[in-house]
C-alpha positions in Angstrom: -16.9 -5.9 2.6 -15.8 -6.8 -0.6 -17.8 -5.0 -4.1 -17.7 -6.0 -7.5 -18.2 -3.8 -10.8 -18.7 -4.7 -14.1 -18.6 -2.5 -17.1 -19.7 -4.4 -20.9 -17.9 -4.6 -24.1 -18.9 -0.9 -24.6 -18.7 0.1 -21.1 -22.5 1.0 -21.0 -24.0 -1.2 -18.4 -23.2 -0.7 -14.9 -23.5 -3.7 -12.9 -22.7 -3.7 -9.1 -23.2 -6.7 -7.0 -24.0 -5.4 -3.8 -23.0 -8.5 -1.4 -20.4 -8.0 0.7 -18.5 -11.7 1.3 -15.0 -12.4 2.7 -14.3 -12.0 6.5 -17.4 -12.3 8.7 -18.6 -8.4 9.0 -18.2 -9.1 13.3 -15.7 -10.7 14.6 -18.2 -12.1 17.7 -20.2 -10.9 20.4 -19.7 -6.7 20.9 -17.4 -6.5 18.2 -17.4 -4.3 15.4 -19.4 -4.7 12.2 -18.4 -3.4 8.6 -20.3 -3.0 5.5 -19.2 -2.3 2.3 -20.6 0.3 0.0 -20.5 0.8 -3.8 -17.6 1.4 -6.0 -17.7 4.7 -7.9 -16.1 6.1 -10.8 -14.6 9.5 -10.7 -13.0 11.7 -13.5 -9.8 13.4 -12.2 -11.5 16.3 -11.4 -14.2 14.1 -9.3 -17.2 14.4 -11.2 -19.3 11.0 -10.6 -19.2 9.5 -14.5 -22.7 9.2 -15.6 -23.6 6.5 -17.8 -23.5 8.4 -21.1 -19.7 9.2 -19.9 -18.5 5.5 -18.8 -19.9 4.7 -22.4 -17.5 7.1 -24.0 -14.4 5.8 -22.2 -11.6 5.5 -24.7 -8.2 4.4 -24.3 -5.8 6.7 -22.4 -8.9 8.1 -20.4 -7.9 8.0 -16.8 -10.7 7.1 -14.4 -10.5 7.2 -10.4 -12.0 4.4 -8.9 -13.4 4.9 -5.4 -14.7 2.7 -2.4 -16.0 3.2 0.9 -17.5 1.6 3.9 -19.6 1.9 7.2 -18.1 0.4 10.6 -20.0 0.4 14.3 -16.1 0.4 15.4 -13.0 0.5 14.4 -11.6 2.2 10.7 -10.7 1.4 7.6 -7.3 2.0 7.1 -6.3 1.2 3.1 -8.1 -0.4 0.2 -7.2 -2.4 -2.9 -8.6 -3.1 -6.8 -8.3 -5.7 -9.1 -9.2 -4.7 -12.7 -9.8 -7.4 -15.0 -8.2 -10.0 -12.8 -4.8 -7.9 -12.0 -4.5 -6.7 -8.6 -3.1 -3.1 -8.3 -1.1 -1.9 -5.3 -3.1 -1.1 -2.2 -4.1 2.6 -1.7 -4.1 4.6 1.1 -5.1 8.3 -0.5 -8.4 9.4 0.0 -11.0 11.5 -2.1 -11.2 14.9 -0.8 -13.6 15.2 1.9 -14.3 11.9 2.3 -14.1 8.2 3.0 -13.3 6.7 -0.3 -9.9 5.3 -1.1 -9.4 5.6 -4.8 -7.0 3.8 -7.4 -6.7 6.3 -10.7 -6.4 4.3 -13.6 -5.5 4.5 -17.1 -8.0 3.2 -20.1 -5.4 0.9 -22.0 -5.5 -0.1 -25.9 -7.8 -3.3 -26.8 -9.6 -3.5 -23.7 -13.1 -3.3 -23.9 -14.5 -4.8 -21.0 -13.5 -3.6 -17.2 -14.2 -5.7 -14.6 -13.3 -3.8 -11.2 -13.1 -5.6 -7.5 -12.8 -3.7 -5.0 -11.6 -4.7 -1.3 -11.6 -2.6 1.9 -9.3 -2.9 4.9 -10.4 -2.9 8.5 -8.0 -2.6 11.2 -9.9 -4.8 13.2 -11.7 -7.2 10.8 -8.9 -7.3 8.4 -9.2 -8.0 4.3 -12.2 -9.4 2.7 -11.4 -12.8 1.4 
């Protein structure tokens, strides 16, 4: 239950890689399973960014990165990102209304290429590797 998200030099291509790798999604017979679902991208008032939108990203935007997952038992209990190979603090605060954990973040100067990993905890199954 681990996602990956890649946005280009001008932040136009979306590209999710939708294996889940790390910890083995069940533990062993009868236990629970997880599966990891997509990141997202958020503006602060959580509007899904379109393509058009992550395009026009400019520094000092601030974006809310979200990610989810389905169990067959157990929960999720926090989440983490790494954007563009730094890890941020783990999360515990959830989108309104939902399952997501989100990490806001901050556009900074001379970047033009994010690169967001996302992990999800399970308080059975643990971190992805």
């Amino acid at each position: 239950y681990y996602k990956a998200i890649d946005w280009s030099s001008d932040f136009s291509e979306i590209e999710a890689r939708n294996k889940c790798g790390g910890v083995p999604s069940s533990p062993g017979p009868g236990g629970p399973s997880a599966q990891c679902l997509n990141i997202k991208a958020y503006d602060t008032s959580w509007n899904l960014l379109t393509t058009d939108q992550l395009k026009a990203l400019k520094a000092g935007d601030k974006v809310r990165f979200a990610v989810g997952g389905t169990t067959t038992g157990g929960s999720f209990d926090k989440a983490r990102f790494k954007i563009n190979g730094v890890q941020r603090p783990e999360v515990t605060q959830k989108k309104p209304a939902s399952e997501e954990y989100f990490d806001e973040y901050t556009i900074p100067e001379g970047i033009t290429t994010l690169t967001i990993n996302a992990q999800i905890h399970h308080a059975t199954l643990g971190w992805s590797l």
